[in-house]
C-alpha positions in Angstrom: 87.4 78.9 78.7 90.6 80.4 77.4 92.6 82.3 79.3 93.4 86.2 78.4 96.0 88.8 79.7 93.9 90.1 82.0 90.8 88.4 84.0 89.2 86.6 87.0 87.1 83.3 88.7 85.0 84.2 91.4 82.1 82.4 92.1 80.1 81.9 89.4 81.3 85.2 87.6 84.3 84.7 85.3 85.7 87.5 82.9 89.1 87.2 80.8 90.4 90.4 78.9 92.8 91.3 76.4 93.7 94.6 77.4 92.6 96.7 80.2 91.1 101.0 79.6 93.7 103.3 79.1 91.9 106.1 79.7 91.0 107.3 83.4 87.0 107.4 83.1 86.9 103.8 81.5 89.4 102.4 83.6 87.0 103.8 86.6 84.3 102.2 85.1 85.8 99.0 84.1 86.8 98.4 88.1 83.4 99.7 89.4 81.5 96.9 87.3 84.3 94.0 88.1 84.5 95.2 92.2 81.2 94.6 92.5 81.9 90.7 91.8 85.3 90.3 92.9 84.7 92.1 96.5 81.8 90.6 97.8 83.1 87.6 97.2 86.9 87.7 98.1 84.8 89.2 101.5 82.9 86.0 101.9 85.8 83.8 101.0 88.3 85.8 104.0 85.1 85.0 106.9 86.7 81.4 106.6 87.1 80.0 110.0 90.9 79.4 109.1 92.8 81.9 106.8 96.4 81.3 105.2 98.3 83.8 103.2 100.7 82.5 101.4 103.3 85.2 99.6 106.3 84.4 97.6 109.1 86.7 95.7 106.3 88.7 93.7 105.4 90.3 97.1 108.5 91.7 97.0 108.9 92.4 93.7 105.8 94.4 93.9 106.6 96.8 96.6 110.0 97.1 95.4 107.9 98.1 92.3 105.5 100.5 94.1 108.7 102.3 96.1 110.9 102.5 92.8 113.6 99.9 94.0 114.3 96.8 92.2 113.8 93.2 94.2 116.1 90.9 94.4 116.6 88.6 91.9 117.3 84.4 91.9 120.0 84.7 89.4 122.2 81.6 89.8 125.9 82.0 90.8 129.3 82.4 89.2 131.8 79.5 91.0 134.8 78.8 91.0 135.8 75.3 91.7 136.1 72.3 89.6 133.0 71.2 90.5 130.9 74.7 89.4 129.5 72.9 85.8 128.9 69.9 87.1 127.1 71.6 90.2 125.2 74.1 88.0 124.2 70.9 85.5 122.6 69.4 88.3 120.6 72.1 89.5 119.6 73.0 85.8 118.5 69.4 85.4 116.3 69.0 89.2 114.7 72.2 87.9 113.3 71.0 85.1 112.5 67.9 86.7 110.6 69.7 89.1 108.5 71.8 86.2 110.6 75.3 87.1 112.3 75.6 84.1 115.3 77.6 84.6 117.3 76.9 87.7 117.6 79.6 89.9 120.4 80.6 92.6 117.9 77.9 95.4 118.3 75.0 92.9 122.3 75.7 92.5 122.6 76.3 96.3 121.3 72.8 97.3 123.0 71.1 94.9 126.6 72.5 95.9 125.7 71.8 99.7 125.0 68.0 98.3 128.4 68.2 96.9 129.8 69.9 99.9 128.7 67.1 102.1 130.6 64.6 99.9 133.9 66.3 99.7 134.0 66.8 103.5 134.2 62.6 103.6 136.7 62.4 100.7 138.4 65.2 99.4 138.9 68.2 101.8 140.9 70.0 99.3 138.4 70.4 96.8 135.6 70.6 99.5 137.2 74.3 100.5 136.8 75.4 96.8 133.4 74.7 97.1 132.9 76.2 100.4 133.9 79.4 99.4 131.9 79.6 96.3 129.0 78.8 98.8 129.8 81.3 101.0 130.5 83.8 98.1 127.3 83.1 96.2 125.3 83.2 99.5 127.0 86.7 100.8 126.2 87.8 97.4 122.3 86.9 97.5 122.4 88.3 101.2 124.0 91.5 100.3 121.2 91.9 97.6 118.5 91.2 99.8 119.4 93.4 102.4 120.1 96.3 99.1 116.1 95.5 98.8 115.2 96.0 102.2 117.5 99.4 102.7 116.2 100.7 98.7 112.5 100.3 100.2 113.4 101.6 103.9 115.2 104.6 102.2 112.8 105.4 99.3 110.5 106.1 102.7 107.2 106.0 99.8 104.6 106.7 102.0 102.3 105.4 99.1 103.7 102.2 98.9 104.1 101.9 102.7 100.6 102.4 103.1 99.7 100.0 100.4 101.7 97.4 102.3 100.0 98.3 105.5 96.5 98.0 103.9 96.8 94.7 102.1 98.3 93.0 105.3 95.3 94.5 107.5 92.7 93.2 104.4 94.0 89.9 105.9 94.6 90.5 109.8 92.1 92.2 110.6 89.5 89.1 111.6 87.0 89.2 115.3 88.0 87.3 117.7 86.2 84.6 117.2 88.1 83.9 114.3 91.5 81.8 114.1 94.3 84.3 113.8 95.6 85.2 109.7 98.6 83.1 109.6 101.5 83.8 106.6 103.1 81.9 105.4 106.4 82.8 102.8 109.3 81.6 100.9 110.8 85.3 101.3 113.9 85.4 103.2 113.7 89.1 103.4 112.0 90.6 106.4 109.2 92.9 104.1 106.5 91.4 106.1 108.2 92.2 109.8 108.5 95.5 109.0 105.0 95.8 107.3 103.6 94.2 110.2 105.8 96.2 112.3 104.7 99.4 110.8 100.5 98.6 110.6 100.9 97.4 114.8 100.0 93.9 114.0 101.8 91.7 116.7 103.5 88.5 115.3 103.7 85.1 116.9 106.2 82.8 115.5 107.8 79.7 116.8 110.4 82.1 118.2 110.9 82.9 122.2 113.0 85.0 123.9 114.1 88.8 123.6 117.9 89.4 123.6 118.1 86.0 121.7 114.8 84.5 120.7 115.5 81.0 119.7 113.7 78.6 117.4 111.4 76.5 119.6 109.8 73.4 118.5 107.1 73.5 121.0 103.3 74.1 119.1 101.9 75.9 122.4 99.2 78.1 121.3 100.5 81.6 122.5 98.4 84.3 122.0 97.9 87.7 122.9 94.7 88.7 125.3 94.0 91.9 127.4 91.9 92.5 130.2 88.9 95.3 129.0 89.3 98.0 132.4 86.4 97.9 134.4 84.8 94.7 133.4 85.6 91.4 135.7 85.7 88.1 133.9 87.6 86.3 130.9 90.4 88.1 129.4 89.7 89.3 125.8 92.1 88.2 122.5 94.0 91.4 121.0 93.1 92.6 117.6 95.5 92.8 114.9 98.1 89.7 115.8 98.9 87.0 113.0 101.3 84.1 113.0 104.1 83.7 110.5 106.0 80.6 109.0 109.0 81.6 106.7 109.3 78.1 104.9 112.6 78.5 103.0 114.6 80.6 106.4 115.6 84.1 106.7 118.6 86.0 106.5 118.7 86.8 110.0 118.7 83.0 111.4 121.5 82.0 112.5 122.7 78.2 113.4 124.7 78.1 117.2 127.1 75.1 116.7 128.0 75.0 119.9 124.1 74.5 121.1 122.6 72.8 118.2 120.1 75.6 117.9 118.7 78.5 116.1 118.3 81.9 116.8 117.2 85.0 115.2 120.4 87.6 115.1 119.9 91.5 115.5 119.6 92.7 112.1 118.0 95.8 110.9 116.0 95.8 108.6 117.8 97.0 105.5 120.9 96.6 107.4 124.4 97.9 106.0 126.6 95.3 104.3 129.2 95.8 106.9 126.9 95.0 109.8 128.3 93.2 112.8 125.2 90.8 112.6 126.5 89.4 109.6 128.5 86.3 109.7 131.8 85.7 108.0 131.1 82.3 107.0 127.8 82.5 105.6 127.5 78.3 104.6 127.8 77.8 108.8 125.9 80.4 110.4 123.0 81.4 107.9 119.7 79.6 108.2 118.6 79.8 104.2 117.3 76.7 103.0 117.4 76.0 99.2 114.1 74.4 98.2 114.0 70.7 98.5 113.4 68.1 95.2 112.9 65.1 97.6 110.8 64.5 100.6 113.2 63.1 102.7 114.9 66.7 102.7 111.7 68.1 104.3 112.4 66.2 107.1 115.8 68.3 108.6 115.8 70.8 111.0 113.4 72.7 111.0 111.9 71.9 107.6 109.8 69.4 109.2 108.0 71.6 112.1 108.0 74.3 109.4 106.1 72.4 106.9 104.1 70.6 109.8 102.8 74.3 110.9 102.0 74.7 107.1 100.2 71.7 106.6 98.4 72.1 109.7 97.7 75.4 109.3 95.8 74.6 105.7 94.8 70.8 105.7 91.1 71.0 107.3 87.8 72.0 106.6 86.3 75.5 106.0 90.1 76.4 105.4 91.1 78.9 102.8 94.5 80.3 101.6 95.9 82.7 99.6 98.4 83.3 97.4 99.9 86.2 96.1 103.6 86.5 94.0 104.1 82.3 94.6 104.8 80.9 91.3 104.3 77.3 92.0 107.6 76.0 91.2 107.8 74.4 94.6 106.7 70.9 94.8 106.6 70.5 98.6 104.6 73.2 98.7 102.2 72.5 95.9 101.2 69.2 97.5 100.5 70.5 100.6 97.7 73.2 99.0 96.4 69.7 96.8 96.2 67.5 99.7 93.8 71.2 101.4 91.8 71.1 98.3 91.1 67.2 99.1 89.2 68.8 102.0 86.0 70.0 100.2 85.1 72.8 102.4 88.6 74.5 101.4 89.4 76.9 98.8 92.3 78.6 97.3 92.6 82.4 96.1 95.6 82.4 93.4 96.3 86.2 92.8 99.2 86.3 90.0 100.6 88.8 87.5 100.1 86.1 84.8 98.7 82.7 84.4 102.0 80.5 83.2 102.9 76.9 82.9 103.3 76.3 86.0 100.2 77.8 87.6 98.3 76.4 84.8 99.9 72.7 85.1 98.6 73.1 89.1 95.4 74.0 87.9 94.9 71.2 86.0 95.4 69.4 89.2 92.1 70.9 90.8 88.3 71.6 90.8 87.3 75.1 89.6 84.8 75.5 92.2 87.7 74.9 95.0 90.0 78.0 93.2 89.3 81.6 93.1 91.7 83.4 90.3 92.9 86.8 89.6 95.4 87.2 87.2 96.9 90.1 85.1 98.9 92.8 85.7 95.4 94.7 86.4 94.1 92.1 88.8 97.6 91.1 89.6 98.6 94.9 90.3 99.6 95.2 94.5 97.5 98.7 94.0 95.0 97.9 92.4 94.0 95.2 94.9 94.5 97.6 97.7 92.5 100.7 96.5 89.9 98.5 94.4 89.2 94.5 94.9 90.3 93.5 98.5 87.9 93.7 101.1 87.7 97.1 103.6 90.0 96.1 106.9 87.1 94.6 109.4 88.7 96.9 111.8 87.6 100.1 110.9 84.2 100.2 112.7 83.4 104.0 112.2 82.6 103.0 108.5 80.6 100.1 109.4 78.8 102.0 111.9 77.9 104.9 109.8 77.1 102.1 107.3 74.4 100.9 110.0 73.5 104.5 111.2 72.5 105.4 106.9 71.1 101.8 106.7 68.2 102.5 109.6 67.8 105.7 109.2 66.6 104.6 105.4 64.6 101.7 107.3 62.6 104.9 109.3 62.2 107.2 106.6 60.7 104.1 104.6 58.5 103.6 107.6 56.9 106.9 107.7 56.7 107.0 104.4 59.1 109.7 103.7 61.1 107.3 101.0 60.0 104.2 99.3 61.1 101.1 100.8 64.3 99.3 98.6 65.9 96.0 99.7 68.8 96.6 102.2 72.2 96.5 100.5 75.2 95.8 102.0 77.8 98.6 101.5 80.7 97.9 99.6 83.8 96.5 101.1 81.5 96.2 104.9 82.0 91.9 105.1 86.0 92.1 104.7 88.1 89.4 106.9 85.7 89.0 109.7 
């Protein structure tokens, strides 16, 4: 089938589009018909015994776009050395290799560190040059991320606020019998703390300490459980905890020297630029991890118990992730969601603003029934998935109690014959993430 602007694979129902109604009453119409495929379905797919969310820049991007602040970009960086052609050559070139296309500030990054390491052996003249573009093009890509965080902290949109809240409680809010949501993200922004932060979800990360959590590589279950007042026996797990992996770092890691180890600094979110959190020497201290061509580069500190929690995490049966504003341009990563979809009880959801050559060369890589698609700035839209095709937050149990209530009270009037009987339907949005 060819692929439109607009459309979506769910099931056995798939629709492409053109364009999407303009007008309000046929745009309400167009999403009443499409929910009633899309929901049920996403609701079934989210009961999974294990469920992943994986979120790239586009989350960003679309909250920035919801609070009227512009994302950060990966534009590539000016340098200054001798070495800045040859450096950007080589990142142009591993990007295409890699089926990205246009290098981007990650693919410049990790080739100047490769050059860095070099120059330290034989040439520390010209390895200073390159230091201090490094540190100069990554101050400059923190200083923008944290202009992100403080333009959506500042814009204080209680719309978009709320939409981040609801679409990270469509996900987290599973029973306890269920395996906690874990996300992961390439983001190195902290969006998702401070969503999480803000909707009361509780986050469990590899992380320990409080005045100076440090990165641990121990993979001890931790939870959260409480004991219900009143009632003897075994504690009960917390609602609303999730796990999260940030693949590619954050900007508040920092690397001790001194011990070897990583910790996670005390920086607001949206912090100022001049923030005492901040390091001086940003190619030393900052944890941000370009993305890797080769495999061998998975293997460093802490890529390797990173991508071991993400591999984990997604590699085994009745397993389903999720992706929303990844574009695919990340080999390591794209092998790990092939090698899930060798499982054949797993399944992918692809959420996208648009279907390009490099979702569409990973597609080619797969079995339809195994993927789940929406695409299109419609289907793609952060909003539009909130208020109209993601499943209702399990959590809220007035609904699904007033649901029940309606649904046997039509099961009594049918009984004494007050109402014809009708088949019992669901309500819409009643099955989401439990």
């Amino acid at each position: 089938m060819e692929w439109k602007a607009h459309g979506y694979r769910v099931g056995a129902s798939s629709e492409t589009f053109d364009s999407i109604p303009k007008s309000a009453d046929e745009l309400d119409r167009f999403i009443a018909l499409h929910r009633r495929k899309i929901e049920p379905w996403l609701s079934a797919v989210f009961q999974a015994e294990h469920l992943n969310l994986l979120l790239g820049s586009g989350f960003t991007i679309a909250v920035g776009f919801a609070a009227g602040v512009k994302a950060t970009g990966m534009a590539i960086a000016t340098g200054k050395s001798k070495y800045a052609k040859a450096i950007l050559d080589h990142a142009t070139a591993s990007a295409e290799k890699m089926g990205r296309g246009q290098a981007n500030i990650e693919d410049q990054l990790r080739s100047a560190i490769a050059v860095l390491d070099g120059l330290d052996i034989v040439d520390k003249g010209s390895a200073k040059a390159v230091r201090d573009d490094i540190n100069s093009a990554i101050e400059t890509f923190l200083t923008s991320l944290l202009a992100t965080e403080r333009g959506i902290f500042e814009a204080n949109s209680a719309s978009a606020l709320a939409t981040v809240q609801s679409f990270l409680l469509s996900f987290a809010s599973r029973a306890a019998s269920r395996e906690r949501l874990h996300i992961f993200t390439t983001n190195y922004d902290r969006l998702i703390e401070h969503g999480c932060d803000q909707a009361g979800l509780r986050i469990i990360d590899r992380f320990v300490g409080s005045l100076r959590p440090l990165f641990r590589n121990t993979r001890i279950e931790l939870d959260y459980h409480y004991n219900p007042p009143g009632i003897r026996g075994e504690p009960r797990f917390m609602e609303g905890v999730v796990r999260l992996t940030k693949l590619h770092g954050s900007l508040d890691w920092r690397f001790d020297p001194t011990a070897l180890r990583i910790y996670r600094s005390e920086t607001p979110f949206g912090a100022d630029d001049d923030h005492p959190s901040l390091p001086d020497s940003p190619v030393d201290t900052v944890m941000i991890y370009p993305n890797p061509a080769k495999d061998v580069e998975t293997t460093q500190y802490p890529y390797a118990e990173l991508f071991r929690d993400f591999a984990s995490a997604t590699c085994r049966p009745n397993s389903v992730v999720v992706t929303y504003g990844y574009g695919f341009g990340d080999d390591h990563i794209n092998r790990v969601l092939l090698d899930m979809l060798s499982v054949p009880s797993a399944h992918l959801v692809i959420i996208a603003f648009e279907l390009d050559d490099r979702i569409q060369g990973f597609l080619n890589q797969t079995r339809p029934a195994q993927v789940s698609l929406l695409a299109g700035n419609h289907f793609g839209s952060l909003q539009h998935l909130v208020d109209d095709y993601l499943p209702k937050p399990a959590l809220d149990y007035i609904t699904g109690r007033m649901s029940d209530l309606l649904k046997n009270r039509a099961f009594a009037d049918a009984a004494a014959g007050l109402v014809p009987a009708e088949p019992s339907q669901p309500p819409a949005g009643s099955g989401g993430g439990t």
